[in-house]
Structures are given as structure tokens and as C-alpha cells.
N, C-alpha and C positions, 0 to 999 in steps of 0.2 A: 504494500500500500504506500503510495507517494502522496504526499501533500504541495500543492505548488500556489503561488502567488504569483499573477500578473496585474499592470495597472492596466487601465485603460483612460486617455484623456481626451477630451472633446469640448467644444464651445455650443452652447444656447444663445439663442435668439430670446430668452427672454420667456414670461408666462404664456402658456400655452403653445410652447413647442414640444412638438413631442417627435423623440429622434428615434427611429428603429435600430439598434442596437444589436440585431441578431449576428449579422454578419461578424460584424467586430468579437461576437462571442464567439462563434462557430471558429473565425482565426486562431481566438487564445487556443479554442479547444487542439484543435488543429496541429501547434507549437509545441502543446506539451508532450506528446506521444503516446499519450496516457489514451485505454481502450473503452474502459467500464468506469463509470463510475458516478459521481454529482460534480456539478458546476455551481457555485454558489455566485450571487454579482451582488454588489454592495454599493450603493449610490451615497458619497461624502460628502453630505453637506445636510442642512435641519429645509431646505425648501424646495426640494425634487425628489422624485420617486420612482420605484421601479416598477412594471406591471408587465400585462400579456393580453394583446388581442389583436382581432384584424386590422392590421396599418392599411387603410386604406381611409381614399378623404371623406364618406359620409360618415365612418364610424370614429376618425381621428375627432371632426366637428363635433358628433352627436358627444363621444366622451368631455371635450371642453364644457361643452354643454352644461355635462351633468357635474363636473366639478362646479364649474359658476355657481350652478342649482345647491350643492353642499354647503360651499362656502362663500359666499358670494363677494366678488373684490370690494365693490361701493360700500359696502356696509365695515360702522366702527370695530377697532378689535381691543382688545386692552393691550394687547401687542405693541399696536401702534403709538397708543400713549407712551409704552413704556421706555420704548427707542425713537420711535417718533421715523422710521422707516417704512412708515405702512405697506408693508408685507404680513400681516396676521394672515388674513386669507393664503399666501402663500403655506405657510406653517401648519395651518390646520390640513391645508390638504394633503401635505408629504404625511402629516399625522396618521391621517386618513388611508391612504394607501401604503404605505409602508416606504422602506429607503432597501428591500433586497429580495433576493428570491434564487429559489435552488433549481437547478434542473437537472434531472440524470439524464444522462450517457451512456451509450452501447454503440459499438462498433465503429467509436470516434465520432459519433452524430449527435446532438442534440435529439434529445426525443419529443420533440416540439410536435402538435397537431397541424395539418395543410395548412391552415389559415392561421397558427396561433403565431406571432413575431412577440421578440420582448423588448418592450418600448421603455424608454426615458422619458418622464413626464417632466418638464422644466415647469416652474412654478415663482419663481422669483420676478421679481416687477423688472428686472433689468439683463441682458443679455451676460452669460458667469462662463467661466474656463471650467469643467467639470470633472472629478476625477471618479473612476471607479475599479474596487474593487475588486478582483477574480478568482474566486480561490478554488482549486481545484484538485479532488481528492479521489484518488481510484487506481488503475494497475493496467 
């Protein structure tokens, strides 16, 4: 059993960008030689998040959508008082959906569904340098 660590770095455009990330995983996978096992990916930072569904543009839309609907930008946060960056709504929604996610591996593949892509949801009021996390454990 090997454990390995790769970064991944990338730039946003800002809230409600959302970047398909699969390829750049399926590389790391790719690199390490490793056959079976989980993929784990780790998004660093408290205002983006990790997820999985069909990248495509009415379902990319319809998801902003439904963030907006959870958390909605225009409205006050205590967030904002506290730093006065009004980004609360960012925060709750990395909240909300999480900042990582695992995927197992067999035969060096992603075992992703036809349609399933795993996305970077950027959530920050302003375009950010993104790092992420890859850790990857199997044989």
C-alpha cells in the first residue's frame, strides 16, 4: 500500500465559477502508477468546494441557481460585519457543500459515472489562485 501526495493549482474567475477538475484528477491518477485504490481531493481554502455532477451549461446554471436559493449573496451575514468583506454567503456555501471528496480507482481509472465530472465550485466574491489537495492511497 502506497500513500502519495500531489498539488494541484489553478485560478477562478470568481463566484460562481465552476471548473471541471476531472481531467487534472484522472493526470494525478495517471502519474502515480498506483492501480486500485481511492483518490481523495481536498479544496484549501474556507470559500470553495468540491462536488460531482453533469458539467454541462443548463445544469452548471441551474446549480448557481440553487446555491443563490441556499444562500443568497444580497442578503446580510454576521460574516460581513465581522470582516466587513462581504463574502458570508461565500462561506456558508463551501459550508454547505463540503471542501473534499474520495473516489476509488481500479485499473488506473476513476470510477466516475458517464455523466458524473468533479467540479470546483469557486464561491469567493473575487477571482483567487486555488490550491488543491490529492492524496492518493492504493497499490
Amino acid at each position: 500500500m502506497r500513500v502519495l501526495n500531489q498539488r494541484i493549482r489553478l485560478s477562478t474567475k470568481g463566484s460562481g465559477d465552476m471548473v471541471d477538475i476531472t481531467q487534472k484528477l484522472s493526470e494525478a491518477l495517471a502519474s502515480s502508477g498506483l492501480r486500485i485504490g481511492s483518490l481523495s481531493v481536498f479544496a484549501v481554502g474556507s470559500t470553495l468546494a468540491i462536488t460531482a455532477f453533469e458539467y454541462e451549461p443548463g445544469l452548471i446554471e441551474d446549480v448557481r441557481d440553487l446555491y443563490e436559493r441556499l444562500a443568497p449573496s444580497e442578503k446580510r451575514y454576521a460574516h460581513d460585519e465581522t470582516w466587513g468583506d462581504a463574502n458570508g454567503f461565500s462561506h456558508l456555501r463551501s459550508a454547505i457543500q463540503g471542501q473534499s471528496m474520495t473516489i476509488p480507482f481500479e485499473d488506473g481509472r476513476l470510477l466516475l459515472g458517464t455523466w458524473q465530472q468533479v467540479v470546483l465550485a469557486e464561491f469567493d466574491t473575487r477571482a483567487r489562485q486555488r490550491e488543491l489537495v490529492v492524496q492518493l492511497i492504493g497499490e
